[in-house]
N, C-alpha and C positions, 0 to 999 in steps of 0.2 A: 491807660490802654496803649498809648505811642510808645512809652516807653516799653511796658510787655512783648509789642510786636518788634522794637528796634532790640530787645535782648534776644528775642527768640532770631533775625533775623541773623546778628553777631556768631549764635550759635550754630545757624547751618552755615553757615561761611566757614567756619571751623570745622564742622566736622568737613565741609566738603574737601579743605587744604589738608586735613586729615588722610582723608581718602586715599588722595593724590599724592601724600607723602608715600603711603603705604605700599601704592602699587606702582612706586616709580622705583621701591624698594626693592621690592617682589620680583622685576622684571632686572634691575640690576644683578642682584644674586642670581638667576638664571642664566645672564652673560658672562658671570664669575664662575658660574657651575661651568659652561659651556666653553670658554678660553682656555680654560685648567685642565678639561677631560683632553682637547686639542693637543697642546702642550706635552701631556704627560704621552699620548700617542706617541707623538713623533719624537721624543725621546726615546722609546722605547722601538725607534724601527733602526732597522738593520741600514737599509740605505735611502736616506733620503734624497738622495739628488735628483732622480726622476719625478715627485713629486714636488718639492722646492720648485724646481724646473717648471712645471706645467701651472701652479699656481701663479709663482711671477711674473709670467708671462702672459695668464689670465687676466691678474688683474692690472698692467702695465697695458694690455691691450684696450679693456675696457675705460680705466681711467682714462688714457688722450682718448678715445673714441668723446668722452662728457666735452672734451675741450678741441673737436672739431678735429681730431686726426684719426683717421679709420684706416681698417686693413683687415683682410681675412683672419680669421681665427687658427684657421689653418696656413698660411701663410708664417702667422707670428709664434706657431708651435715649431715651425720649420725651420727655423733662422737657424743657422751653426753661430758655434760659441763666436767663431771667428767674425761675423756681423757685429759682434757688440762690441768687442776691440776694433773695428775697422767703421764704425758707426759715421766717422767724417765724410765718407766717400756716397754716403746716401741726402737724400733729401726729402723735406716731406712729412706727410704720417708717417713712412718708415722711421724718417730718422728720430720724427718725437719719440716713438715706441722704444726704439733702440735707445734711446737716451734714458728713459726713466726707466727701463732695466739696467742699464750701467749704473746708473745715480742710488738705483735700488740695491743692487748687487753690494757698491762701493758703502753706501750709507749702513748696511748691516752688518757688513768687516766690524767698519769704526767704531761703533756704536756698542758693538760686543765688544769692540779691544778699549772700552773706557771711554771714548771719547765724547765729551759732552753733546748734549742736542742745544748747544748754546745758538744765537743768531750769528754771529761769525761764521760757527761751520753750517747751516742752514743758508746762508747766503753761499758758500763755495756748491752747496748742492744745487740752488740754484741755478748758477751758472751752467753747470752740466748738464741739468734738465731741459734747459731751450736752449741748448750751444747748436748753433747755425740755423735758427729756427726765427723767422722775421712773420709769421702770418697773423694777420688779427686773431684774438680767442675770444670767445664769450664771455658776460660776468654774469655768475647766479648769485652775486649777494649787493646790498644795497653800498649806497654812494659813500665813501670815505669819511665823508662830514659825519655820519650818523654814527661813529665810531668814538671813541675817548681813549685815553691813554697812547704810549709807545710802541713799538717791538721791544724797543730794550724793556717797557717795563711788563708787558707781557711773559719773556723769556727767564725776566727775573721772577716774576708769579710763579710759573713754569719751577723752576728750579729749587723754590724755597716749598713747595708741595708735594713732596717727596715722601708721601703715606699711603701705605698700601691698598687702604680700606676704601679709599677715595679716587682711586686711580686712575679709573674707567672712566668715571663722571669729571674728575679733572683735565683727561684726554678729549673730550668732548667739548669742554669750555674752553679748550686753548684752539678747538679746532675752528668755533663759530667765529671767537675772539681774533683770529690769527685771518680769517676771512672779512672778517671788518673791517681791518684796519687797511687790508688789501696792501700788501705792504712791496708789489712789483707788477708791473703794467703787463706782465704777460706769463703764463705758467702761475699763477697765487692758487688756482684750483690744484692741479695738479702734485704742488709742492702739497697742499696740506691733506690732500689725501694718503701723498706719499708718508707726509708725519706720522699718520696715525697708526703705519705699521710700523717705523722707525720710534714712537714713542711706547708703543708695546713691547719693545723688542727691549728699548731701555730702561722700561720699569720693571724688567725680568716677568713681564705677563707669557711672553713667548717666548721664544728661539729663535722659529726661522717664520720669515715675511710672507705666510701664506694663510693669509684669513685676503679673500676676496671683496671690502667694504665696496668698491665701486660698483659689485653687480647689484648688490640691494641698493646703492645709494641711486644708479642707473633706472632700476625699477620702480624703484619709488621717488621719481624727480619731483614731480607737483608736491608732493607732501614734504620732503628735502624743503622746497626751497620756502613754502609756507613757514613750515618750523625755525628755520635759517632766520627767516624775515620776524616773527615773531620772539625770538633771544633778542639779535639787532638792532631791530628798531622798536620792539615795545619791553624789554627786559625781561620777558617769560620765558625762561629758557626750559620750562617743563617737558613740553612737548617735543623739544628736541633729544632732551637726555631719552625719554621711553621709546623716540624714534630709533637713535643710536644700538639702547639698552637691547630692544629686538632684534634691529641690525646683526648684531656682534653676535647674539644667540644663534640668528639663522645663518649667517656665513660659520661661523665655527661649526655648527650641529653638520652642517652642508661638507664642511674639510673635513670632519671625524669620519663621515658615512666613507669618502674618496679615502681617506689613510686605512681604513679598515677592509674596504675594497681591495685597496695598491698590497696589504699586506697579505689577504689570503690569497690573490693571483700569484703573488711572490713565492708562497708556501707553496702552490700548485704547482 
């Protein structure tokens, strides 16, 4: 009889990692439907610059808002181009904002013109990101020690997993992984939120840097930083990939309703 109930017991443990294989699957392919429908939009619009524009700035404003720099909404739609080229002469929340739309801007040149998302050029984006910026930031992921491995051998992972099918869910392991290891005392949020549209952009998932992650990540911070904690420090990264997985469904599904929007006022 022990053993009957330890086979049967084996068997729903299976099916239940079953389950969970299934509908982490389920919810992937949804965000693959959802980036792709994106993507093919905004290829096919006539002018993008106004909406590029408003997204980057959307989510350039929300990201330093998670890391303690605020400023109106309307404020950071308003900046002339010439604020982000003259970004030194500000201080502040302005200037973090200002900064990770330059680092934003600069990072998806490069990135389209070939150049690696190696840690070399990730540390020069760095620099950009919190150039004249001295103020304490928050940390939403656990202590350093509770991490294993490099950056270099992170970047190298990174690098040698260059398969389409795994992309999304690869993008998501580099991003928990890349906040573990906490790899700079100040901007480590920021930089690896900035990654994930700069590693979209380099897996050819997109074009241009307008998928909004920080307003869902914003929304959903208590469950963010559970799932964060749970990859980190207990190795279940389940919960984080179907966090993600919806993520990316509902900021993409969110910029297709806005591109389709931008396009029929355009026609009008």
């Amino acid at each position: 009889m022990r053993g009957f109930r330890s086979r049967q017991m084996r068997d729903l443990c299976s099916c239940i990692d079953d389950w969970a294989y299934l509908a982490t699957m389920e919810k992937q392919i949804e965000a693959w439907k959802e980036l792709r429908r994106l993507d093919a939009l905004m290829r096919r619009l006539g002018n993008r610059y106004p909406i590029v524009r408003a997204f980057s700035r959307l989510e350039s404003k929300i990201s330093c808002s998670l890391d303690g720099y605020d400023a109106s909404l309307e404020d950071v739609l308003s900046y002339p181009e010439r604020y982000i080229i003259e970004r030194r002469r500000t201080v502040g929340s302005e200037r973090a904002i200002l900064n990770y739309l330059y680092t934003l801007g600069y990072g998806t040149v490069m990135v389209r013109g070939g150049q690696p998302l190696d840690w070399k050029f990730v540390r020069e984006l760095h620099r950009q990101l919190c150039d004249g910026l001295t103020a304490a930031e928050p940390v939403l992921v656990a202590p350093r020690n509770m991490a294993s491995g490099t950056m270099d051998d992170l970047f190298a992972w990174w690098d040698n997993n260059d398969i389409s099918d795994s992309v999304i869910d690869d993008i998501i392991r580099f991003h928990y992984r890349f906040l573990a290891l906490r790899p700079f005392a100040q901007g480590t949020g920021r930089m690896s939120r900035l990654l994930l549209l700069l590693q979209l952009i380099a897996r050819g998932v997109l074009h241009e840097p307008i998928l909004t992650m920080s307003i869902w990540l914003e929304g959903n911070i208590a469950e963010y930083r559970t799932c964060l904690d749970e990859a980190i420090l207990r190795g279940n990264e389940q919960p984080l990939l179907m966090f993600f997985h919806d993520g990316f469904s509902d900021c993409a599904g969110a910029a297709c309703n806005s591109v389709v929007s931008h396009s029929d006022s355009y026609r009008m």
